[in-house]
N, C-alpha and C positions, 0 to 999 in steps of 0.2 A: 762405773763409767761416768766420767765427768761430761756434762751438758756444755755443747758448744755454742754460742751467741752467733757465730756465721754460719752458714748452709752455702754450699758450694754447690755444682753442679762444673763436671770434668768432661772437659771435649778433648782427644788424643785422639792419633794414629801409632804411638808407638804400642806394639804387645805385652814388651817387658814390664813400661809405667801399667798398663789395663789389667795385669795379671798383678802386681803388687795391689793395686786401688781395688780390685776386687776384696781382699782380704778386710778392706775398711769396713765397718758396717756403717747402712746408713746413708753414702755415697752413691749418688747417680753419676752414672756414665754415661754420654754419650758420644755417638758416632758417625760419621757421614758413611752414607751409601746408597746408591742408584741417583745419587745430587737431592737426595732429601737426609735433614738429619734425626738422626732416631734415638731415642731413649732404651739403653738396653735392661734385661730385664734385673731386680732384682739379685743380689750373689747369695749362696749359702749363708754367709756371716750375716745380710741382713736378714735373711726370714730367721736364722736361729736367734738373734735378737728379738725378733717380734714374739717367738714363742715365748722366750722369757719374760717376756713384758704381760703376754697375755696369762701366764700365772701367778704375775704380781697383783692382777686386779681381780682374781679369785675366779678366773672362769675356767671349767675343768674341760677335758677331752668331753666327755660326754655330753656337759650341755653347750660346750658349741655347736656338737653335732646335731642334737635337739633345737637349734638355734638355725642351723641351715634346712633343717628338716621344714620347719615351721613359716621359715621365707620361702623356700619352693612350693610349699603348699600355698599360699597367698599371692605369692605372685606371681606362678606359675598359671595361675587360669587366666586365659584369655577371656577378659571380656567381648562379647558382640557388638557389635558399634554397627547399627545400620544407617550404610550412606545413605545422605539425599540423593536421590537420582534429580540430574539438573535437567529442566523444562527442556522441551525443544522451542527455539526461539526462531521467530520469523528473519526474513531478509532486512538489511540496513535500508530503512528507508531513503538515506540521502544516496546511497550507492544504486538505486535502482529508477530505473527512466520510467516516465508516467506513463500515465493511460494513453491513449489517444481518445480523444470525445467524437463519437461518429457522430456528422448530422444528419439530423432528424429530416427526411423524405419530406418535402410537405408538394402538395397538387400547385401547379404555378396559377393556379384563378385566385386560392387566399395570398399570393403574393403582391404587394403593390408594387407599380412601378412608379419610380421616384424620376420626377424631370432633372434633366439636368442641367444647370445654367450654365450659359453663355455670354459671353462676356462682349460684347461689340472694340475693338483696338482702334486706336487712331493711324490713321498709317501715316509712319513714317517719314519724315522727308529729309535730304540732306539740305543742311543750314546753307551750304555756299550755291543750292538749284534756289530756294528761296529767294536768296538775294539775287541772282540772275534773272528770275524772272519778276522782281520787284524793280528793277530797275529798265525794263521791258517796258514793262505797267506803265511808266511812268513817263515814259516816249526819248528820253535819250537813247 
């Protein structure tokens, strides 16, 4: 079998080309269906390929089987992994409204009473009574 320098991968709809491409070993097909595209499996001609290859590198029926035996055992156990149980955590302090601070009773005798100032105002006058009654004063 001559080694090829490209590797293809075939996308079709026709059955006639999918049924000859099958015969290729080697050759991925793929296909659309359900609007997703799919890889289909594997043909006869490539796993008989792969057999042949796998007695070219000297490994026999028996010890592969000894070979998947020895993977099931290893990594067939599940190890135990205990979760951390995660703390219970308080409320978001900026999400929640404060306290309210009661005041504190106190007897009104320790209370002082503060005076409160008063201001004396000038009253008022309108500018043009002013001058009316400055020109009174004055005896014109």
């Amino acid at each position: 079998m001559a080694k090829r320098r490209e590797k293809f991968f075939i996308a079709t709809q026709e059955k006639a080309l999918t049924e000859k491409l099958r015969n290729v070993p080697g050759t991925p097909l793929l296909y659309i269906a359900f609007n997703a595209i799919m890889l289909e499996a594997p043909s006869e001609a490539s796993r008989n390929i792969e057999k042949y290859r796998l007695k070219d590198l000297g490994i026999t029926e028996q010890e592969k089987n000894t070979i998947k035996l020895l993977k099931s055992g290893t990594f067939s156990e599940e190890t135990i992994e205990v979760k951390k149980r995660k703390k219970k955590k308080g409320p978001n302090p900026l999400s929640c409204k404060k306290k309210k601070v009661k005041p504190n009773i106190i007897s009104q005798e320790h209370i002082k009473k503060k005076r409160k100032c008063t201001r004396k105002h000038k009253a008022k006058t309108n500018p043009t009574v002013l001058q009316q009654s400055a020109f009174k004063a004055n005896g014109n």
